[in-house]
C-alpha positions in Angstrom: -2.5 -6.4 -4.1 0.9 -4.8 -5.4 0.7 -3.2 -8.6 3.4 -2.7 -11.1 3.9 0.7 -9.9 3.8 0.1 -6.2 6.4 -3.0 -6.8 8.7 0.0 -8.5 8.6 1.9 -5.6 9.5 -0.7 -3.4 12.5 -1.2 -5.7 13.4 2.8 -5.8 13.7 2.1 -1.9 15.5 -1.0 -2.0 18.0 0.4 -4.6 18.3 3.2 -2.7 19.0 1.9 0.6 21.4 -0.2 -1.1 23.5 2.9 -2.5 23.6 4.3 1.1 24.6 1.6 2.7 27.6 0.4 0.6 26.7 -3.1 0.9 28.3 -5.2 -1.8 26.0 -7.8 -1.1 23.0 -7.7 -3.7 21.7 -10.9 -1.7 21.3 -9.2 1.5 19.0 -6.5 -0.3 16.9 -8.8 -2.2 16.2 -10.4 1.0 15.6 -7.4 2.0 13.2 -6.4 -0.4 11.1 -9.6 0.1 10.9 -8.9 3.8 10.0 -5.6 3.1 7.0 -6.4 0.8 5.7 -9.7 3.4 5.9 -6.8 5.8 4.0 -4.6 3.5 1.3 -7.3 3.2 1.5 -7.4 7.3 0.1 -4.2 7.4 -2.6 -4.3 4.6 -4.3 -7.3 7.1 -3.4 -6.0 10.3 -5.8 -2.5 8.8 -8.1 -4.8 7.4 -8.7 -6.8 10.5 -9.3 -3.5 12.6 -12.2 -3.2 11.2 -13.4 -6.4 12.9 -11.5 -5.6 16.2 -13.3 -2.0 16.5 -17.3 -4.0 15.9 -15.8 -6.5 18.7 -14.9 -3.4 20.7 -18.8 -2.4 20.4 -20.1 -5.7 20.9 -18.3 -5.7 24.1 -19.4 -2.3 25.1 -23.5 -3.4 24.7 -22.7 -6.2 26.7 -21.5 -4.4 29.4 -23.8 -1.4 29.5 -27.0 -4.6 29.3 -25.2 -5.9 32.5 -25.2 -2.8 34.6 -26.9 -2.5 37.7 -28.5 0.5 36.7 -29.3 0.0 33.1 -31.2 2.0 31.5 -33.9 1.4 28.5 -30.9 2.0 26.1 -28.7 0.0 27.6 -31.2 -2.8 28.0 -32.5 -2.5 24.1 -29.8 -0.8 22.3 -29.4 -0.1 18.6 -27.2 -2.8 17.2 -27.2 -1.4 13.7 -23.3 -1.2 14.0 -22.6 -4.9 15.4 -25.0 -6.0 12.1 -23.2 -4.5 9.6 -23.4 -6.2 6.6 -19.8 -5.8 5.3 -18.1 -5.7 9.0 -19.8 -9.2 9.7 -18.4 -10.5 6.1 -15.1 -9.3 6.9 -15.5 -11.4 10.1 -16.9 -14.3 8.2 -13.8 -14.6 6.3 -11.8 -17.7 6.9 -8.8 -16.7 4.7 -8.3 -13.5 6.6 -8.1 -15.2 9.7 -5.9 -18.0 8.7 -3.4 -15.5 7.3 -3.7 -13.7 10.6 -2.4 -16.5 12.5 -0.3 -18.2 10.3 1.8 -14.6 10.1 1.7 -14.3 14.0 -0.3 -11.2 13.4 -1.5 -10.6 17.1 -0.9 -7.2 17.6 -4.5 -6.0 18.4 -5.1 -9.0 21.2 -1.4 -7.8 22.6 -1.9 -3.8 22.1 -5.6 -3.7 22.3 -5.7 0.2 23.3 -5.0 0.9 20.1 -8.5 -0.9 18.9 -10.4 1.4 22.3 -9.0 4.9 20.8 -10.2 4.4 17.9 -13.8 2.9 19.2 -14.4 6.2 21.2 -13.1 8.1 18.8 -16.2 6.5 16.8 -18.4 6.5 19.4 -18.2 10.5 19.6 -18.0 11.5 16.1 -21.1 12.5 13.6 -20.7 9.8 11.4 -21.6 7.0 13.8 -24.3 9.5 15.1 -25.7 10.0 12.0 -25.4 5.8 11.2 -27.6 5.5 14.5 -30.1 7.8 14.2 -32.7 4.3 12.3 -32.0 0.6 13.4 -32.0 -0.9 9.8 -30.0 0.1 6.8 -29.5 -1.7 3.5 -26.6 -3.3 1.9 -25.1 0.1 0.6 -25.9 2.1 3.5 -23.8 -0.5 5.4 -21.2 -0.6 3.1 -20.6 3.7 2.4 -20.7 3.5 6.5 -17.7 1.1 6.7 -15.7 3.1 3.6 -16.6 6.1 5.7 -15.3 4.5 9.2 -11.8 3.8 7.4 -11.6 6.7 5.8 -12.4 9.4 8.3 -11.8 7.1 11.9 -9.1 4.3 11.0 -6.9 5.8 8.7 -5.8 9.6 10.0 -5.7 8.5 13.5 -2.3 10.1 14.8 -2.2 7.5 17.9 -2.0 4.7 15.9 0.2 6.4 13.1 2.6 6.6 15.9 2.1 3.0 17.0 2.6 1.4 13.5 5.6 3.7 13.4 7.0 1.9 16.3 6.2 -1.4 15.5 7.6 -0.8 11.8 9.3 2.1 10.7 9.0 0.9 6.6 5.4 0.9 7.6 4.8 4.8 7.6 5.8 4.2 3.7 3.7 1.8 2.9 0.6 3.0 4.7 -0.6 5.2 1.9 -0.6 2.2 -0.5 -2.1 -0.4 1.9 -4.7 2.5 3.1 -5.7 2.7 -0.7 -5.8 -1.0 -1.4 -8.3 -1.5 1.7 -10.6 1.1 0.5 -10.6 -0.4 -3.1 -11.2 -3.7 -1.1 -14.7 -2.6 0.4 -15.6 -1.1 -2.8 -16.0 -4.3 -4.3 -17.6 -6.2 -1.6 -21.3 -7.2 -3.1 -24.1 -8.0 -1.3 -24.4 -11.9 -2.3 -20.9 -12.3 -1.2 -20.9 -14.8 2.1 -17.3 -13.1 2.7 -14.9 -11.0 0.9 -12.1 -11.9 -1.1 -8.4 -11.4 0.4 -6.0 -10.1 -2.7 -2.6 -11.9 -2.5 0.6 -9.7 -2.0 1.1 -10.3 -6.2 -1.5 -10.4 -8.6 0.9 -13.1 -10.4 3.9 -14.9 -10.1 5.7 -12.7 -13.2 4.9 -9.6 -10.9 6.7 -11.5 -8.2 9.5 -12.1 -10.5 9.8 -8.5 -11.9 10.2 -7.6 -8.3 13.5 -9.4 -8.0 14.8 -9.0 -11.7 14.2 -4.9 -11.9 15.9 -4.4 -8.4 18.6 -7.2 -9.9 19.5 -5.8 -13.5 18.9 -2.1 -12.2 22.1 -2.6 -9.3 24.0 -4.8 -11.3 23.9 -2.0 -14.2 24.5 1.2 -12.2 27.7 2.5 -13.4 26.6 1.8 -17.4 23.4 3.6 -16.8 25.2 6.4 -15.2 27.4 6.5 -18.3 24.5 6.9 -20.4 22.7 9.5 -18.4 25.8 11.9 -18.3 25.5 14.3 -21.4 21.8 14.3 -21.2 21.9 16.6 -18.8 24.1 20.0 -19.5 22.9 21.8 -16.6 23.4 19.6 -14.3 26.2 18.2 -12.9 26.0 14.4 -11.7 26.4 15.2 -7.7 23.5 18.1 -8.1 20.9 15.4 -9.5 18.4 14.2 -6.2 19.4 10.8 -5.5 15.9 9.4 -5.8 16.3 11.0 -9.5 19.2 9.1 -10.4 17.5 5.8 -9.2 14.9 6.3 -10.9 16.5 7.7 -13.9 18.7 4.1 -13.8 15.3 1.9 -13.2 13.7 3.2 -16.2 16.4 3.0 -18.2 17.0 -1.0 -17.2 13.1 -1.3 -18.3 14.3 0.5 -21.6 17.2 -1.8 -22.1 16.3 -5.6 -20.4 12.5 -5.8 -20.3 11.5 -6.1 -23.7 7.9 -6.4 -23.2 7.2 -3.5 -20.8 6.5 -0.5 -23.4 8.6 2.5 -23.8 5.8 5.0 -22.6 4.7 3.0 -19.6 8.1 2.6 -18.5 8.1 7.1 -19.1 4.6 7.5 -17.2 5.2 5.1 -14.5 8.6 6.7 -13.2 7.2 10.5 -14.1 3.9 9.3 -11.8 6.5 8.1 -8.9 8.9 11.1 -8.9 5.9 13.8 -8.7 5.0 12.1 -5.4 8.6 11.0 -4.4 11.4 13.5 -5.3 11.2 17.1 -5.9 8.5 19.7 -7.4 10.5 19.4 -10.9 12.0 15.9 -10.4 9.5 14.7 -13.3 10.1 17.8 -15.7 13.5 16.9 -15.6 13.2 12.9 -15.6 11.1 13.5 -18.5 13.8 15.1 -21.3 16.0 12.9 -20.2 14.2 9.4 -20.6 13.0 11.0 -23.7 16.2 11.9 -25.0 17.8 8.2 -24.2 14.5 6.7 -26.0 15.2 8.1 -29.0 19.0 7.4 -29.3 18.2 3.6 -27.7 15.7 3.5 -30.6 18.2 4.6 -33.5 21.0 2.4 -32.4 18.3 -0.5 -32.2 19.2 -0.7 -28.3 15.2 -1.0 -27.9 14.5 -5.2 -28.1 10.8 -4.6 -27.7 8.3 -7.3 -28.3 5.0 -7.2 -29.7 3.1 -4.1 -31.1 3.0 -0.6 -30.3 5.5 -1.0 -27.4 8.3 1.3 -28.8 
């Protein structure tokens, strides 16, 4: 689920929370950074499974009107092209979803099930589910734009529940954007033959897992050296007027530069370029630019630059 870029961000925060709290313990923050990417993965299958919990939410509602004692011919024969939805039912369907679910204790829409009834009427009254009931049947696709629709436009702007993840998990509001993305991406692939879906695991391999630990590592155990190589690069700026998420980022490309010899020079350049424009200031990546540049160049001449394998300088 992670990618390279969202693991760097995660590091950025752990690296920065470090510098803030003037913990000398790099133990505590590694630990910290783990829980804070398991917590991460919380969240992706807590907003997958409220998918599930909002067709349950329906399901309950048909029952109900079908047992009034004044039903009417809707109520007794209602449309239950919602409750049928292909893609909803496999995400029921799978096993693996649910197992994770429990194993992780992840009970928070049996405990705060409110949550799961805003955003059911909030369905319930919009155009899009209108619009989905206006014909009983639908095909596979039809299903499966309804669903990307129902996350994009229902689940995932919903203020109230912004506000509850908030309080359950303040780290959350962070992540959200990621895990938000990574759902949608999710559904995309779902195919038609598939008897469930497929649930990504938090790394896509254990050396993702592993640069996770060593770039958070090398990056705080390298600080002050990386400092010393950044001052001089940059005239107009003096070292306290540089953002702080500049100068961790600044200091975690420059570790990629320096210890990860396989990691090319101009992935290490886009990726932290990509993460300051949506992180730090307007100009942030203007300026991290000439200087990653700059230290490239003079890495390369004083054959600093251990890269392996072709093209990667």
């Amino acid at each position: 689920m992670l990618t390279r870029r969202h693991i760097r961000v995660k590091v950025m925060q752990s690296i920065y929370a470090f510098n803030q709290s003037n913990n000398d313990s790099l133990q505590v923050e590694q630990r910290f950074l783990t829980k804070s990417m398991e917590e991460m993965y919380d969240l992706f299958l807590l907003q997958l499974s409220l998918l599930v919990e909002i067709k349950k939410k329906a399901e309950d509602f048909i029952e109900k009107s079908q047992n009034k004692y004044l039903a009417t011919d809707e109520d007794k024969n209602p449309n239950l092209r919602f409750v049928n939805n292909a893609v909803l039912q496999k995400i029921e369907a799978t096993e693996e979803l649910n197992e994770l679910l429990e194993d992780r204790k992840l009970n928070h829409w049996q405990q705060d099930d409110e949550y799961v009834g805003i955003l059911w009427e909030d369905l319930k009254k919009s155009e899009l589910y209108e619009d989905y009931l206006k014909t009983r049947t639908s095909d596979f696709k039809e299903d499966k734009d309804f669903v990307i629709d129902l996350f994009k436009e229902i689940v995932a702007p919903n203020d109230k529940l912004y506000d509850y993840l908030e309080d359950k998990k303040l780290t959350w509001l962070d992540d959200l954007p990621i895990v938000n993305t990574s759902i949608l991406k999710l559904l995309k692939k779902v195919k038609e033959n598939d008897e469930s879906i497929k649930i990504p695991k938090l790394f896509k391999s254990m050396d993702d897992k592993e640069f996770a630990k060593d770039l958070f590592t090398k990056t705080a155990l390298h600080q002050e050296k990386f400092e010393e190589d950044i001052e001089g690069k940059t005239p107009n700026w003096d070292k306290d007027r540089i953002a702080e998420i500049d100068a961790v980022l600044l200091k975690m490309a420059i570790c990629e530069f320096l210890k990860f010899s396989s990691i090319p020079v101009k992935v290490t350049i886009n990726e932290y370029l990509e993460i300051a424009k949506e992180y730090s200031t307007p100009k942030s990546s203007i300026f991290l630019n000439g200087i990653l540049d700059k230290l490239s160049k003079e890495y390369k001449d004083a054959q600093k630059l251990n890269k392996i394998g072709r093209g990667l300088m």
